[in-house]
C-alpha positions in Angstrom: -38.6 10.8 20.6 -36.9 8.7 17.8 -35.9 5.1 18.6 -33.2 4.5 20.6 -31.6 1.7 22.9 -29.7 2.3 26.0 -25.8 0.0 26.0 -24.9 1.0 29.9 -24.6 5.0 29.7 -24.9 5.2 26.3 -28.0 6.4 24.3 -27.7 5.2 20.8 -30.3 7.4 18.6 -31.9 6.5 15.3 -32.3 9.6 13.0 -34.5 9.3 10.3 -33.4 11.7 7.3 -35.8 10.5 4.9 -37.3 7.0 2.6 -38.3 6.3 -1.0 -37.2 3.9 -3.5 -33.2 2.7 -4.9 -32.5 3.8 -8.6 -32.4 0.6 -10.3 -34.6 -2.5 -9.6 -32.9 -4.9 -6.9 -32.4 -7.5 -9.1 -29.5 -5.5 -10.4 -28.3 -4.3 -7.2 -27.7 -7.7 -6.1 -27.3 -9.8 -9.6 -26.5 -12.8 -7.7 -29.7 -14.0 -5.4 -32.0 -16.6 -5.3 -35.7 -16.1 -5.7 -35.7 -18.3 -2.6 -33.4 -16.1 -1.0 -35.1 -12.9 -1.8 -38.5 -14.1 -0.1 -36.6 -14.7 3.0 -35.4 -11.2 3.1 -38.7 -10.3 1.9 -40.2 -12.0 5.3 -37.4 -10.6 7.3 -37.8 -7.2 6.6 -41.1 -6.4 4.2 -41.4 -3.1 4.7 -38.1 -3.0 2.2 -40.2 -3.7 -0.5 -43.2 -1.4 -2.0 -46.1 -2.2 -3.5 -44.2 -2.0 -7.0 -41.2 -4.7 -5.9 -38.9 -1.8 -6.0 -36.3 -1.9 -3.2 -37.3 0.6 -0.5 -34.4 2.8 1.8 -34.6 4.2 4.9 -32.4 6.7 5.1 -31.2 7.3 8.1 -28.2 8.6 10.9 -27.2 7.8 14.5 -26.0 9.3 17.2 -24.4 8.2 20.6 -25.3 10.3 23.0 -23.6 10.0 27.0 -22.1 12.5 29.4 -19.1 12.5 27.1 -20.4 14.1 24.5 -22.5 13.5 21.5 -21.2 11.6 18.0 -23.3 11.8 14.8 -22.5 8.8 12.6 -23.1 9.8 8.8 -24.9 12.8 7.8 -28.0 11.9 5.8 -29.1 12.8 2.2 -29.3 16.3 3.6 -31.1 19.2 2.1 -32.7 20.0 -1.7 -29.8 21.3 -2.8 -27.5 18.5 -1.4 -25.0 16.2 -3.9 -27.7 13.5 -3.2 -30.3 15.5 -4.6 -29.8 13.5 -8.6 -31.4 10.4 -6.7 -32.0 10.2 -3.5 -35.9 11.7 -1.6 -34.3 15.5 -0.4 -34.7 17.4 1.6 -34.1 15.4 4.1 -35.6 15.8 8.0 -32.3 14.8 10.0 -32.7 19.0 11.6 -36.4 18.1 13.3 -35.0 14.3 14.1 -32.1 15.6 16.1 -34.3 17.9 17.4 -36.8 15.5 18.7 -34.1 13.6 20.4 -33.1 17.0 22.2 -29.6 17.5 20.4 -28.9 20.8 18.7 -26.2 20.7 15.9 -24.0 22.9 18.6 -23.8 20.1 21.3 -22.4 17.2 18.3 -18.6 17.2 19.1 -17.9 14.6 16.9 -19.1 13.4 13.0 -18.0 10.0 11.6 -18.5 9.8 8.3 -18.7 6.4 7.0 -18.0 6.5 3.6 -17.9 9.3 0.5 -21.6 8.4 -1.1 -24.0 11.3 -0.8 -26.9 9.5 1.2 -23.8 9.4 3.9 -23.0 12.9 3.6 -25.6 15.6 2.9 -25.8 17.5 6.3 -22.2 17.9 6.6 -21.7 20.5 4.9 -25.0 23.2 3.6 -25.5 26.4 1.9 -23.9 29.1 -0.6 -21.5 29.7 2.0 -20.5 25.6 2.2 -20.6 25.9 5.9 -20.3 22.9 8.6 -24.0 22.0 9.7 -22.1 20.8 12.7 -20.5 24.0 14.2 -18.4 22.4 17.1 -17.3 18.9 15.7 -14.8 17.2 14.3 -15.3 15.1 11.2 -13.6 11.9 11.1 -12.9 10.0 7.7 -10.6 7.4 7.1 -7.4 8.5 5.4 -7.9 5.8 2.5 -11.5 6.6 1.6 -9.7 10.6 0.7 -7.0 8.9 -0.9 -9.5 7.3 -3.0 -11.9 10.4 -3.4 -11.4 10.8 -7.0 -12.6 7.1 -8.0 -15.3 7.0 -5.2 -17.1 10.6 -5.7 -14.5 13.1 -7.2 -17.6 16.1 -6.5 -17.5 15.8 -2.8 -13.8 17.3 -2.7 -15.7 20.8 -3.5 -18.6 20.3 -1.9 -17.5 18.8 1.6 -13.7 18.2 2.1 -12.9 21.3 1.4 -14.9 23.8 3.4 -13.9 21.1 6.1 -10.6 21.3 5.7 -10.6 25.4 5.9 -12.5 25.8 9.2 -10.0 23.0 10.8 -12.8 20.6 11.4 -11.4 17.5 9.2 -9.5 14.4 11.0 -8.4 11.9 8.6 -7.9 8.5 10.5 -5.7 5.5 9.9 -7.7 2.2 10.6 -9.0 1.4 14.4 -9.2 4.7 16.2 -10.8 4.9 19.9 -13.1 7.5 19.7 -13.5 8.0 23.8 -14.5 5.3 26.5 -16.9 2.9 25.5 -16.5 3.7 21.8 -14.5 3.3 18.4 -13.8 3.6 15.0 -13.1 0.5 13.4 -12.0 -0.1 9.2 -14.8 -2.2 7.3 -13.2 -1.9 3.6 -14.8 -3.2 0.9 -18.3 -0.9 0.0 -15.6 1.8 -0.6 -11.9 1.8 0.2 -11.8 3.9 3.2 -15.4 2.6 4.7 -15.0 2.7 8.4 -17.9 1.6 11.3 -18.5 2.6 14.4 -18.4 0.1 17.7 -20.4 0.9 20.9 -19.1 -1.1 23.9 -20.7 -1.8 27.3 -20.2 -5.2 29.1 -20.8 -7.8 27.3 -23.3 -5.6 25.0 -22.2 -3.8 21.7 -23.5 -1.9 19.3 -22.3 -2.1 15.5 -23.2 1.4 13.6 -22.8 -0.7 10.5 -22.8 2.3 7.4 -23.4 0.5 4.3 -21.3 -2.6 5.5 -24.8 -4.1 4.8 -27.9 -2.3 2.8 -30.3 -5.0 2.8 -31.8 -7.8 5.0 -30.8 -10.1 2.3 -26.8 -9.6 3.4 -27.8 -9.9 6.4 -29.1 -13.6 5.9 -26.6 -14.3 3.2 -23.6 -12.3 4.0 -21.6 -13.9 0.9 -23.8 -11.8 -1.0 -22.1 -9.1 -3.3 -24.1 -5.6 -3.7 -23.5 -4.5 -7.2 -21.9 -0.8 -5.8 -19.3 -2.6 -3.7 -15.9 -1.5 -5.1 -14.2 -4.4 -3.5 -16.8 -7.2 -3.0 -14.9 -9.7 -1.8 -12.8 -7.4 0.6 -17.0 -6.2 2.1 -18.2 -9.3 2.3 -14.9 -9.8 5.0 -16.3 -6.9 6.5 -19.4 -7.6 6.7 -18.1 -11.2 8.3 -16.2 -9.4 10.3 -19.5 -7.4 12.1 -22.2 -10.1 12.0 -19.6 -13.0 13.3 -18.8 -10.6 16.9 -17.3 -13.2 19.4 -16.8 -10.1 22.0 -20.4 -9.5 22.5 -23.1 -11.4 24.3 -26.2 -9.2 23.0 -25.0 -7.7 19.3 -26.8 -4.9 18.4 -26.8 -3.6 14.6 -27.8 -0.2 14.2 -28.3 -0.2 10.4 -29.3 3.2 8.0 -31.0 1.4 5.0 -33.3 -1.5 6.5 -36.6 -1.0 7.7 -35.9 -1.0 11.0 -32.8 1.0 12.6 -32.4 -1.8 15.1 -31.6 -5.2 14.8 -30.2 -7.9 17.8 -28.1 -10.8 16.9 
C-alpha cells in the first residue's frame, strides 16, 4: 500500500510516478541561497540530494479517496511517450501505484490538474488515440493557467486540452472552487499563472496538496526563496505564504510531489 494519512474520512494517497535527477544543477534553480541555507535543506530532507550534489525529484500524485468519491491531484510524468519524456525519468509507475492503493482509473471521478508543466500532466491524456487515462472524470484547471497556455507550455493544447475538451471531460475553474464536503480548490498563482492547490479539511486538521507551490525543502525553510521557473516569483512566494502560514488548522499537513517524502506536518 503506498503512504497515506487518514484527515477524518478521508484517505489521502501518495502515488509515486517515478525519481531521478532536475536538468540543471540547483544552484541555478534557486540562484539566490546561501550555502548555509542549502545545508539546512540538505539536513531536512537529504535524500534530495544524490551522491553527485545534483538535485533529486520525486515525482509523484495524490489522491483523496472517501465514500464520495475519489480525486487524483496532478497526473505524473506519465508514460515513454509522454510531453515529459525530453527530461523527466518516463515511463512513469502511477498505473501499478494506483493500483496498489486499490483504485482503478474507472473509479477517479475527479482530476485536478495543478498546473500546465509536463511532470503535472503525463497520465491525463495517453496513446495514438489521445485518449483520457481517466475514463469517468472530470479535469479541473483553472481558467487563467488556459488563458496563459501559450506562454506556459503552448504543446499541451494538442496533446491534452484538446482531446479533453472533445470527450466533455474539461472544467475550467475561476479561483476557489469547493470540490465536495471536506474539500477544495484554492488559487496559488505565481509558479504559473493559473496554478491552483488542493485543501483537505477535517476538524481542526488539513491537508495542503501543495503542486509545485514549493519543489524543495529549502522553500520550505526559506519561503522568500524564488525558484528560477517561477513566472511570477514574487506573486509564489505569496502563495507559498499563503499555505505554510494556515491559521485554520491545528495539525497542517503538506502533501508535497517533489520532496523526499510525500508527507510533511507543520
Amino acid at each position: 500500500m503506498p503512504p497515506s494519512i487518514q484527515v477524518g474520512p478521508y484517505t489521502v494517497i501518495a502515488l509515486a510516478d517515478g525519481a531521478g535527477p532536475f536538468f540543471s544543477p540547483r544552484s541555478e534553480a534557486f540562484p539566490g541561497a546561501t550555502s548555509e541555507q542549502w545545508a539546512a535543506a540538505d539536513q531536512f530532507d537529504p535524500g534530495a540530494r544524490d551522491a553527485d550534489g545534483r538535485w533529486r525529484l520525486q515525482f509523484r500524485a495524490f489522491a483523496i479517496r472517501s465514500d464520495q468519491g475519489v480525486t487524483l491531484v496532478d497526473a505524473g510524468i506519465g508514460p515513454a511517450d509522454s510531453p515529459a519524456a525530453s527530461w523527466a525519468p518516463v515511463p512513469g509507475v502511477l498505473p501499478a501505484s494506483l493500483a496498489a492503493a486499490g483504485i482503478e482509473p474507472s473509479e477517479v471521478d475527479t482530476v485536478v490538474l495543478t498546473h500546465l508543466h509536463t511532470d503535472h500532466v503525463g497520465w491525463a491524456v495517453v496513446g495514438e488515440q489521445a485518449r483520457p487515462f481517466f475514463p469517468n472524470a472530470e479535469y479541473l484547471l483553472q481558467q487563467a493557467e488556459l488563458d496563459a497556455i501559450e506562454e506556459v507550455n503552448p504543446q499541451l493544447r494538442s496533446a491534452v486540452i484538446d482531446p479533453l475538451r472533445k470527450t466533455d471531460q474539461l472544467r475550467p475553474l475561476d479561483g476557489d472552487t469547493p470540490l465536495r464536503s471536506g474539500e477544495r480548490v484554492f488559487a496559488t498563482p505565481g509558479h504559473t499563472p493559473g496554478h491552483q492547490s488542493v485543501l483537505v479539511a477535517s476538524g481542526r486538521e488539513l491537508v495542503a496538496v501543495t503542486g509545485d507551490v514549493l519543489v524543495h525543502a529549502i522553500q520550505l525553510l526559506h519561503p522568500e526563496l524564488a525558484y528560477a521557473h517561477e513566472m511570477n516569483p514574487e506573486q509564489a512566494r505569496a502563495s507559498r505564504e499563503q499555505v505554510l502560514h494556515s491559521r485554520a488548522a491545528s495539525t497542517l499537513y503538506l502533501a508535497t510531489p517533489h520532496l523526499t517524502e510525500p508527507f510533511i506536518a507543520r
